[in-house]
N, C-alpha and C positions, 0 to 999 in steps of 0.2 A: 160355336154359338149358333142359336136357331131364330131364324127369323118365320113370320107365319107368311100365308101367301099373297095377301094384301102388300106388305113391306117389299117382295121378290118381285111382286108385279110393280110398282112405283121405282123400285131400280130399275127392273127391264127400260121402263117407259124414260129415265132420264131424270124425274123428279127428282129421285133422290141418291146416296151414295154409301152403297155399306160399309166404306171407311166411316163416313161423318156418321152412322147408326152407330156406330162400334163404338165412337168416342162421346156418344150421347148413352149408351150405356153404362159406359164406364163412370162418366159422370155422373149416373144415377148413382151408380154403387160407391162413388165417394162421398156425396150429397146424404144416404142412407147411413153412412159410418161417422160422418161428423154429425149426422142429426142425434145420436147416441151419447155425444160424447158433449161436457161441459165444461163452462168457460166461469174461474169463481179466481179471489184474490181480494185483496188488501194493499190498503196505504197504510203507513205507520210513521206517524211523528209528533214529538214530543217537544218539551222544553221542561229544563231543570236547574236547580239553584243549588251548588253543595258549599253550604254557610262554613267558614273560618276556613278551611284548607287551603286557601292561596291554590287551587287546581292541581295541587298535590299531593301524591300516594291515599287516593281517595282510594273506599273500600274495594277490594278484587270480588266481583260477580259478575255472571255471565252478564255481556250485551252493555255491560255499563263503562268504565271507562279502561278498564282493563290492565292485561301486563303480558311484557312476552312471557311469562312464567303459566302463564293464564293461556293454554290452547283452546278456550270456550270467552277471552276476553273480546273489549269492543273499541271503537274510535272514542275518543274524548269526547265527553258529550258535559260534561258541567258545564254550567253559569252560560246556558246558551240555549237556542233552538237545534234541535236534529230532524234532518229527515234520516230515518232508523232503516226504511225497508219496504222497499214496494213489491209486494207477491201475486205471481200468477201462475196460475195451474189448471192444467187439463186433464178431467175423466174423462174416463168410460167403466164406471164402475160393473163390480160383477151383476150378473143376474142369477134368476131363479135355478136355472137350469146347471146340471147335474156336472157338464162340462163347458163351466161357465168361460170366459174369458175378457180381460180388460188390461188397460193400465192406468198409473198417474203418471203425471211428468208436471211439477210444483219446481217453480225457477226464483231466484232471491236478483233483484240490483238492489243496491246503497249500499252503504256502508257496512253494516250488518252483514252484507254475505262471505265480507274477510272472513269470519269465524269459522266457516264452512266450506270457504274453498283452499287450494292450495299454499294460494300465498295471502297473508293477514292486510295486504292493499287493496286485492279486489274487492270490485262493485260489482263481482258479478260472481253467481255461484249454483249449482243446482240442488236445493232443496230436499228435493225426495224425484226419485226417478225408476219405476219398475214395472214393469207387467206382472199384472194378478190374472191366476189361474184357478180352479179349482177342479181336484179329481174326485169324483162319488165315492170313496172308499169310506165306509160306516155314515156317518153323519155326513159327512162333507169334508176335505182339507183345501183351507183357501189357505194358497201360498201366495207369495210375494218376491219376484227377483228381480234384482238390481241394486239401488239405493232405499232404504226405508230407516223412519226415525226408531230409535232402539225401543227397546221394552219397558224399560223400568223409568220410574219418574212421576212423581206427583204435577210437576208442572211440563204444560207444553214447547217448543220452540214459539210457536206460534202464538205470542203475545196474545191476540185477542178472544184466545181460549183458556187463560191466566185469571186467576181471582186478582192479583196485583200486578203492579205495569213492571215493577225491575223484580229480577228473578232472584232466585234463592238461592242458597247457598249450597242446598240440596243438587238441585240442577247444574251448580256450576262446576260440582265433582264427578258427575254423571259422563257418561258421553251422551251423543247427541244425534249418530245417526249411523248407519253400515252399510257399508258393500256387503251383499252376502245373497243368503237364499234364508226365508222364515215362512214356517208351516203353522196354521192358527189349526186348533182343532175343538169343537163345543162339545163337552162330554155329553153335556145338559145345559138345561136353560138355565141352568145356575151355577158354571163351571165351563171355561175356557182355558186349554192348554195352547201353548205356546212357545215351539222351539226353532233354534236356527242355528248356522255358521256363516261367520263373516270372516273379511282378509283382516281384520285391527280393532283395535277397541274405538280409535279417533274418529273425527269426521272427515279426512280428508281420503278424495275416494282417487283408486288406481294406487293407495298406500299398501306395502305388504309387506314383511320379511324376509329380505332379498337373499339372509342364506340358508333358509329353509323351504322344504316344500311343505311342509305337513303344518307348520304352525298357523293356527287361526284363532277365531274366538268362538267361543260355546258358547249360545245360551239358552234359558229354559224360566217359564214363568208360568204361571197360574194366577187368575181372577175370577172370585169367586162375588157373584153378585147375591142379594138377598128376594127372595118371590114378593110377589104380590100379598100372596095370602101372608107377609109376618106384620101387615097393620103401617103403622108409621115408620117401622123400620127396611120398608123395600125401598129397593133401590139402592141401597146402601152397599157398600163392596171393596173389598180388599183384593190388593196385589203382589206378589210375590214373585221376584224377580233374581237369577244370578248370571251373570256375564265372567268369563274371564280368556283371558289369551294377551296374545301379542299389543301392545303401543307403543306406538311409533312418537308419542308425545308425551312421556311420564316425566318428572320434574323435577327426581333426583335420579336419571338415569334413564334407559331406552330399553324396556322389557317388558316382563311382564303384568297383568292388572287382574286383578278380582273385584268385584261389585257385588256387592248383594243390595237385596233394596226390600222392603217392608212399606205398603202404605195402604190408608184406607180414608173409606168418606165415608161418614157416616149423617145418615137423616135423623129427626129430632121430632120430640113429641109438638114442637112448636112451630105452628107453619112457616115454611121459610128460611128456617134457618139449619144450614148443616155445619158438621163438625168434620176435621180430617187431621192426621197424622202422618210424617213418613219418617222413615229411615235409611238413609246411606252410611253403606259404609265401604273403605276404599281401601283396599292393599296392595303398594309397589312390590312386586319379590325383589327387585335388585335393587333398593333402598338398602341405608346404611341401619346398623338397629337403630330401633325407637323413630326409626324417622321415615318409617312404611305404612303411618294406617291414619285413617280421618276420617272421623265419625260426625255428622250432622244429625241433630233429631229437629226435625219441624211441628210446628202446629197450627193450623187452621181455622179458622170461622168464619161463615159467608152470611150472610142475611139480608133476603130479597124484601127489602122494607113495604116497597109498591111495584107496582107495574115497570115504572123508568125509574126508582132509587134502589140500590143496592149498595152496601155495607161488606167489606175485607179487610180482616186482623189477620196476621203472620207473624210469629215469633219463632226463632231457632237458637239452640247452641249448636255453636263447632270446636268440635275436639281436633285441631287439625295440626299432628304429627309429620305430614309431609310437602308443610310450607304450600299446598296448592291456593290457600286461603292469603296468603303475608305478602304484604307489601314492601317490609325491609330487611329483606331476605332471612329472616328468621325463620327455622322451617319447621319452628313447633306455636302455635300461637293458637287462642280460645279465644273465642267471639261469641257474646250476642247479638242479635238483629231483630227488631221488632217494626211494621211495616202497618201503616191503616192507611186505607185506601177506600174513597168513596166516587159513588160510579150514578151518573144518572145520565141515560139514554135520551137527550132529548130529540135527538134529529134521527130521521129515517137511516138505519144502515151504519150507523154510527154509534160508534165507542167512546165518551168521553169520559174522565177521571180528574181526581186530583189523586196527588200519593203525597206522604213525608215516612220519610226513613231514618232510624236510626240505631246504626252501629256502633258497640263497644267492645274492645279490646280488652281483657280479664287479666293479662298479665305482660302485657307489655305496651308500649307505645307504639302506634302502627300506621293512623292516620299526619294531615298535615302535610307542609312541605318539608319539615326535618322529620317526620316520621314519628314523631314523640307527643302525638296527640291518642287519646283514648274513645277518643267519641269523634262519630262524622253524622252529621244532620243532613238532610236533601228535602225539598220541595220536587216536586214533578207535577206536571200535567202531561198528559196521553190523550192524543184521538188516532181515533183507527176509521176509516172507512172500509166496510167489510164489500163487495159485491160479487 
């Protein structure tokens, strides 16, 4: 380390002491790396009403009241108040530069972070946790290693990035997050590639296939955004997604999983309002026949009415062959779900809603507490305080 002569001469003299310079240094240089880096997160809680079920075998979807059957289910939250999920997280996002470097590390307590940690008790879990890199090679490749949320998926973990407060049924066959390494690469300003490998399909990290070395998961995605120049239809964009390998949480057996995934948002000729579609589709290989595949189609509409009112419709079927959807243990069951949700911003930083939900069962009885109801109703309210 170099001091200039001014500093050598003030040691000389007794003033001062180039330990305590050295540790006034260093403090700069940590002072200059946390000035870099940001401090952002969220409160989340709710209150909800699920009409007639007596708080039994109410619908399976992610975050809501869930099943052990359910490795994306939640604590019991009907006919009550929840605190869901308090999130905080630290950037230092990339920069411009050619050998950029950063990380996040986004941490979960409440309830909510059972779903993602080891064990489905904890109140405590970590979220997303990686260093981001990038090497100059053609346009740029930003990678990602550690933990990061998967690829495919219309909807986020992160509630307050959701057109609706309870999630889909889409996201609840999904997974949700990987160990691994994922390389983003921009062809063009209107095409993004994106592949990776991870130790499992699940969220639960430090998980792997204890008597293999070679088994992991692949995946490979593309989204394709629309330009400026096509009028009302920019911004508009679709994505393509497939995952398969190892799970360590499938639900008729402990092997392997395929995902493929299909989704888009599309803008509209009418200000404000857009439209969106997705598709999952899920295959166990070590299912028994007919009882390896589950298909959900969703549908979408948003409409920013004013400044602070905004308007969300959600409707899905599920073709769901491998009971990840069933309450009574049946492991072939079809549902639909239709969801309207209205959202008006009144306080600073704040997400407020009301939601009603409802689910019906096409061929069999599945709600209730004998299980032999066809339809499940919900009221919800949601605030989030975003900061």
């Amino acid at each position: 380390m170099k001091f200039n002569k001014w500093t050598v001469g003030l040691a000389a003299a007794g003033i001062v002491t180039l330990p305590s310079l050295t540790q006034a240094v260093d403090a700069n240089m940590v002072q200059t790396a946390a000035a870099s880096t940001t401090l952002s997160g969220y409160v989340d809680v709710a209150a909800q009403w699920n009409l007639g079920t007596g708080n039994g075998n109410n619908p399976i979807y992610a975050y809501g009241d869930g099943s052990t059957k359910n490795s994306q289910g939640g604590t019991t939250k009907a006919d009550g108040f929840s605190l869901n999920v308090v999130d905080l997280a630290l950037d230092k996002p990339l920069d411009e530069t050619p050998w950029s470097a950063g990380y996040h590390a986004e941490l979960w307590f409440g309830p909510d972070a059972g779903t993602l940690a080891t064990s489905r008790e904890s109140a405590f879990a970590i979220r997303q946790a990686y260093v981001a890199l990038r090497t100059p090679i053609g346009n740029g490749i930003d990678w990602k290693i550690g933990v990061f949320d998967t690829i495919v998926g219309y909807e986020s973990t992160s509630v307050g990035n959701n057109p609706n407060y309870t999630r889909s049924y889409g996201y609840t066959v999904e997974p949700t997050t990987h160990e691994g390494i994922l390389g983003t690469y921009k062809l063009c300003d209107a095409a993004t590639l994106t592949a990776g490998v991870a130790n499992t399909f699940g969220p639960a990290i430090g998980s792997r296939k204890t008597n293999s070395e070679t088994d992991k998961v692949w995946m490979l995605g593309m989204t394709l955004t629309a330009p400026k120049s096509m009028g009302w239809l920019a911004d508009s964009s679709m994505t393509v997604g497939y995952i398969d390998g190892f799970s360590s949480a499938t639900v008729n057996g402990n092997g392997n999983v395929s995902h493929f995934y299909t989704g888009f948002t599309l803008a509209t000729p009418v200000t404000g309002l857009k439209a969106g579609f997705a598709l999952d589709y899920r295959h166990e290989h070590d299912a028994p026949n007919g009882m390896a595949d589950t298909w959900v189609y969703g549908l979408y509409a948003d409409y920013q009415a004013t400044e602070k009112l905004s308007l969300h419709l959600r409707g899905e079927y599920v073709d769901d062959g491998a009971g990840v959807t069933s309450t009574d243990g049946n492991d072939k069951v079809r549902l639909f779900e239709l969801t309207y949700t209205v959202q008006y911003d009144l306080w600073k930083n704040v997400l407020s809603r009301a939601e009603v939900r409802w689910d019906h069962a096409s061929n069999t009885g599945q709600f209730g507490s004998n299980a032999n109801l066809r339809n499940a109703v919900m009221f919800a309210a949601n605030v989030v305080y975003k900061f």
